[in-house]
C-alpha positions as CSV (number, residue, x, y, z in Angstrom):
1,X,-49.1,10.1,-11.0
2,X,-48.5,11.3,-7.1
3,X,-48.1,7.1,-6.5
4,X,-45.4,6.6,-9.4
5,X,-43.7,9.9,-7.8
6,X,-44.3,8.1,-4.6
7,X,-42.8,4.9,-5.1
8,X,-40.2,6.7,-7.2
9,X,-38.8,8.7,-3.9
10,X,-39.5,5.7,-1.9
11,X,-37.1,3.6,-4.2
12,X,-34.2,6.2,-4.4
13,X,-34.1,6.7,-0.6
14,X,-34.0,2.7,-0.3
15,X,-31.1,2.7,-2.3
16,X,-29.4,5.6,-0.8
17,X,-29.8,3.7,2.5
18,X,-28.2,0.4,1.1
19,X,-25.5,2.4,-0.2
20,X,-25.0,4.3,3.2
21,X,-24.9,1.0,4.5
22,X,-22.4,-0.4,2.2
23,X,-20.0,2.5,2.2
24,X,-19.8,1.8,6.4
25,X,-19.4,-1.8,6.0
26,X,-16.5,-1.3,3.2
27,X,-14.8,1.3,5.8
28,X,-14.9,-0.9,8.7
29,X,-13.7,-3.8,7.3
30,X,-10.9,-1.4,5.6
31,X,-9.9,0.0,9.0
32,X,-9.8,-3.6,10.4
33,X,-7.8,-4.3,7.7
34,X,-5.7,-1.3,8.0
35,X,-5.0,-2.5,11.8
36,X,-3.4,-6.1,11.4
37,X,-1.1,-4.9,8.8
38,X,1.5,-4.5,11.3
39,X,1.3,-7.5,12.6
40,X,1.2,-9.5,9.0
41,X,4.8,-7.1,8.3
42,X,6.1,-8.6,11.4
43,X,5.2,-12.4,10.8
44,X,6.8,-12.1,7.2
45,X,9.4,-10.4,8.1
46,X,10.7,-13.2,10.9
47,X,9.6,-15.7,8.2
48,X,12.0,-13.7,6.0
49,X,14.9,-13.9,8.5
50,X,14.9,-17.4,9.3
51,X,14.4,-18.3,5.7
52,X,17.0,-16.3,4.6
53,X,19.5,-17.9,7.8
54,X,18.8,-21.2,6.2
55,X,19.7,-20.3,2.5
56,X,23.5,-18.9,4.0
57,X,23.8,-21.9,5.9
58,X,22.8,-24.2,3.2
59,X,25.3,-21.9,0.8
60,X,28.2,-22.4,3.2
61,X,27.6,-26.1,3.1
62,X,27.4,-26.2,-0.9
63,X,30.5,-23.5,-1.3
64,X,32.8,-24.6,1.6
65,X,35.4,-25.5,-0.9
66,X,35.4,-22.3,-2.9
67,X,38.0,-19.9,-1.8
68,X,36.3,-16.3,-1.4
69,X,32.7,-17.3,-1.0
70,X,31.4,-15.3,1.4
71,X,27.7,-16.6,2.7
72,X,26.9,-13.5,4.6
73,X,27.6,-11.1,1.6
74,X,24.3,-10.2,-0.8
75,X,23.8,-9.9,-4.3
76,X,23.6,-6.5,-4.2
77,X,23.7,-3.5,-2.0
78,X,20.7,-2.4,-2.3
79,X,17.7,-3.4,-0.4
80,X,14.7,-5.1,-2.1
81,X,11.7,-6.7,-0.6
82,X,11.5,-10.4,-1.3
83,X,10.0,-11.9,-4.2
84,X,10.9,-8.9,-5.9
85,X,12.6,-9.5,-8.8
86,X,9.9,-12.4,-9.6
87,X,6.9,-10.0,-8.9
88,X,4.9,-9.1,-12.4
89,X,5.4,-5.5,-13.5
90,X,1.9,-4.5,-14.1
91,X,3.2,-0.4,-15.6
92,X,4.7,-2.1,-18.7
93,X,1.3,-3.9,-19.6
C-alpha cells in the first residue's frame, strides 16, 4: 500500500510541475503578445489611412459631376473602428 501511496504522490507532484510549467509558458507568450500590440495598432492604423485616402480619391473621381458631394465628409459623425459594421455580433447569439 506505502508503493500505490508512493507512486500516487509521485504522480500528483509530476502533474503539478507540468502544470507550473504550462501556466509560465502561457504567461510569457501572453506578455510577448501583450508587447507587439502597439506596434500591430500602428501598422493597421497607417493601412487604414492610406486605404481610406484611396477610397475619397477614387469617390471624387466617380462623383465629380454631382453637385454637393463632398469626398472628405463621413457617413457619420461618430467614430467606429473599421470593419465594424460587418463584424458578427456574438451578444445576440
Amino acid at each position: 500500500m506505502a508503493v500505490y501511496a508512493g507512486m500516487f504522490t509521485y504522480g500528483f507532484y509530476q502533474i503539478g510541475k507540468g502544470n507550473h510549467e504550462r501556466r509560465a509558458l502561457k504567461e510569457e507568450k501572453e506578455s510577448a503578445r501583450a508587447v507587439i500590440v502597439p506596434y500591430l495598432q500602428a501598422e493597421e492604423d497607417r493601412r487604414y489611412v492610406k486605404a481610406w485616402e484611396q477610397k475619397k480619391a477614387n469617390d471624387a473621381v466617380i462623383m465629380a459631376g454631382v453637385a454637393g458631394f463632398d469626398a472628405d465628409e463621413r457617413p457619420t459623425s461618430r467614430w467606429m473602428p473599421p470593419g465594424w459594421s460587418t463584424r458578427p455580433n456574438w451578444s445576440k447569439s
